[in-house]
C-alpha positions as CSV (number, residue, x, y, z in Angstrom):
1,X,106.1,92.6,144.4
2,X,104.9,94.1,141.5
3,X,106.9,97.0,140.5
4,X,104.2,100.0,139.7
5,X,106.4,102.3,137.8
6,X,107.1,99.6,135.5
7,X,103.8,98.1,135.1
8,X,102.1,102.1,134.4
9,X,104.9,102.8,132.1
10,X,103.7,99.5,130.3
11,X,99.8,100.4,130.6
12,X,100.6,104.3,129.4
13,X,102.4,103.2,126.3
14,X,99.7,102.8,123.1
15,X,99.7,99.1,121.5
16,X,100.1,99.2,117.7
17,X,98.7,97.3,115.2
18,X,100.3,95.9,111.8
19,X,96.6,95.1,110.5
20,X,94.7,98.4,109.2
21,X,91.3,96.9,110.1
22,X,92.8,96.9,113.9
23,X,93.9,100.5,114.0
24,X,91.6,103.2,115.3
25,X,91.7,106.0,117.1
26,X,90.7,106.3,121.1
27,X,90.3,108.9,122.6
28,X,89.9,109.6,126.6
29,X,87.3,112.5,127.8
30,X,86.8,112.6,131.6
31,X,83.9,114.6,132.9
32,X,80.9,115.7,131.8
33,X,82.4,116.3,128.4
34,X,83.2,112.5,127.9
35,X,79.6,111.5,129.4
36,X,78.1,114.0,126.7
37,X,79.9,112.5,123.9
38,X,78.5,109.0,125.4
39,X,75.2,110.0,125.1
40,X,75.8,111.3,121.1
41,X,77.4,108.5,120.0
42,X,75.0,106.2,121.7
43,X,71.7,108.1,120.2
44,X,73.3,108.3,116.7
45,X,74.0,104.4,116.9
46,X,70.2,103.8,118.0
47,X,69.0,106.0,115.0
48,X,70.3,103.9,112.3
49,X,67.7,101.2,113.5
50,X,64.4,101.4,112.7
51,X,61.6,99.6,116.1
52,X,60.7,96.1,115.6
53,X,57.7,95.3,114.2
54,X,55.6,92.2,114.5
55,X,55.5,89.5,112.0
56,X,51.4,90.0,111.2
57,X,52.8,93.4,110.4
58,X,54.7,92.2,107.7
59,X,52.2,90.3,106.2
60,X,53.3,87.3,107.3
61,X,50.8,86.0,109.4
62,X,51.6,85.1,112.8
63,X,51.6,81.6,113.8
64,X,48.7,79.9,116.1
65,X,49.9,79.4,119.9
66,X,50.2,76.3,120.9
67,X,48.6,74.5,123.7
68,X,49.7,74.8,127.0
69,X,49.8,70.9,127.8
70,X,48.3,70.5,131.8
71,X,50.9,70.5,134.4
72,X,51.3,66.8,135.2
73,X,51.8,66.0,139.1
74,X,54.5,63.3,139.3
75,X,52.9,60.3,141.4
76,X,55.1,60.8,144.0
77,X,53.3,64.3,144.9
78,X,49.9,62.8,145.2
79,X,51.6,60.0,147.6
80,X,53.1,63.1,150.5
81,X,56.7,64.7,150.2
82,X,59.5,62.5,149.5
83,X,63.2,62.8,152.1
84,X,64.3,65.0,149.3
85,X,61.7,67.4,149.5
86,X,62.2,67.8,153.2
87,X,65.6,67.5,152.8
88,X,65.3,70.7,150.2
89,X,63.9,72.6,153.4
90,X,66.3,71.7,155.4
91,X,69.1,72.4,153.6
92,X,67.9,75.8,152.6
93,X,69.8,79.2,152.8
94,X,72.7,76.9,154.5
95,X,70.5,75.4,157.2
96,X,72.0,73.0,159.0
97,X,69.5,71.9,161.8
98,X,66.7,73.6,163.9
99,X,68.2,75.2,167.0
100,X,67.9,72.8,170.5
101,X,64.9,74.2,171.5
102,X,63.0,74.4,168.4
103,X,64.3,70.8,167.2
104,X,63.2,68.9,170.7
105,X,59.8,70.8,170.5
106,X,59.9,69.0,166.5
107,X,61.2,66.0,168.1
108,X,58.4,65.3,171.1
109,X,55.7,66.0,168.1
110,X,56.9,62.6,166.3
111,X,54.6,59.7,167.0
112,X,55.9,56.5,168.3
113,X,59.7,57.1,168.1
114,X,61.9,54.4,168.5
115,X,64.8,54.0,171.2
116,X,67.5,54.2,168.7
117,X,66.9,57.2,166.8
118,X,69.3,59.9,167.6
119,X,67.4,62.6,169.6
120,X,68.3,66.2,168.6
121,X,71.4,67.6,170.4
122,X,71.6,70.0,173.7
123,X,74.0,71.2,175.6
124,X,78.1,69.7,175.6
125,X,77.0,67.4,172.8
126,X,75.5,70.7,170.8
127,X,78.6,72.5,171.1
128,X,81.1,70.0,170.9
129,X,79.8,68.7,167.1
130,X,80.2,70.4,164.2
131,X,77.8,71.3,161.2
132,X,77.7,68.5,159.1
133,X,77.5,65.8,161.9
134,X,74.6,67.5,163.1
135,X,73.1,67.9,159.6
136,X,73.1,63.8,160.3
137,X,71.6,64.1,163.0
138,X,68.4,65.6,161.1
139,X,68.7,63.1,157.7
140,X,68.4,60.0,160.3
141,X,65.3,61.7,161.6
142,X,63.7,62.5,158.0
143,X,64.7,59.0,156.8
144,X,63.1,57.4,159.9
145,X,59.8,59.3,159.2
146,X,60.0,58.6,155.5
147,X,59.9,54.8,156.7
148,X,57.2,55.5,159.5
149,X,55.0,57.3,157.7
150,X,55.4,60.6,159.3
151,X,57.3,62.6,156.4
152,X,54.7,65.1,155.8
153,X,54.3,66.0,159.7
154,X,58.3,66.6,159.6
155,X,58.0,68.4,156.7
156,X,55.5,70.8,158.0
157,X,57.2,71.5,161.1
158,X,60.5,72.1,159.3
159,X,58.7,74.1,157.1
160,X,56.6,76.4,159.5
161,X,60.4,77.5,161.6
162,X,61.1,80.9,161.1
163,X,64.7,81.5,159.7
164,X,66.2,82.5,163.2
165,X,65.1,78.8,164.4
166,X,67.6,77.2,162.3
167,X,71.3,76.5,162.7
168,X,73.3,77.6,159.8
169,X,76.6,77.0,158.4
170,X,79.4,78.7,160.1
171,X,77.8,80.0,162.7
């Protein structure tokens, strides 16, 4: 344990300096008479600076803007989302997975889904897995539609949830 006597007795005591450049004199005001001489010092400092005035102002004339170059749309935007872009949404604010009820309804709305995709979880199975195995869950979903062609509807129905629909971290 940290003794306290000791340690203000330490604090109290004023450090000295051999170098002269070092040294200088502090002094503690509590109140509004330190807040005053705050506000003194902090004008006086301000004063010895004269505003800023554009270079044109100078006589040096300013230089021309340049272009603005058009925003390029990577190829992969024109094509639909990619899993990372859905994966973005999913993940966001700590998201985990869409709540039972919210993720069926999301689930049903997938066309031709195969036998083997992991459905979303309910019940014993929801509350007997944890976060990240549910989190999954989810990727094997978006991964299947990015093969199906079916990215963009998952990604809008992600997307449309409200924040209450999702699962988050630690809850």
């Amino acid at each position: 344990m940290l003794n306290t006597a000791a340690s203000t007795s330490r604090r109290s005591a004023p450090v000295q300096s051999r170098d002269p450049a070092l040294q200088c004199d502090v002094q503690e005001l509590a109140g509004d008479s330190g807040w005053d001489r705050w506000q003194e010092l902090a004008a006086r400092q301000d004063a010895g600076f004269a505003p800023t005035l554009p270079g044109s102002f100078l006589g040096v004339p300013a230089p021309a803007p340049a272009p603005t170059p058009r925003p390029r749309v990577p190829a992969q935007r024109l094509q639909g989302p990619t899993v990372d872009d859905v994966l973005l949404i999913a993940r966001r604010q700590g998201r985990v997975c869409p709540l039972p009820v919210h993720w069926w309804s999301i689930f049903e709305r997938l066309p031709d889904r195969p036998a083997g995709l992991t459905p979303p979880l309910e019940g014993r199975a929801w509350t007997r897995t944890g976060s990240l195995a549910k989190r999954i869950v989810l990727r094997e979903q978006i991964e299947w539609a990015a093969t199906t062609g079916t990215l963009g509807l998952l990604r809008d129905l992600l997307a449309a949830l409200p924040e209450a629909a999702w699962h988050h971290m630690g809850d």
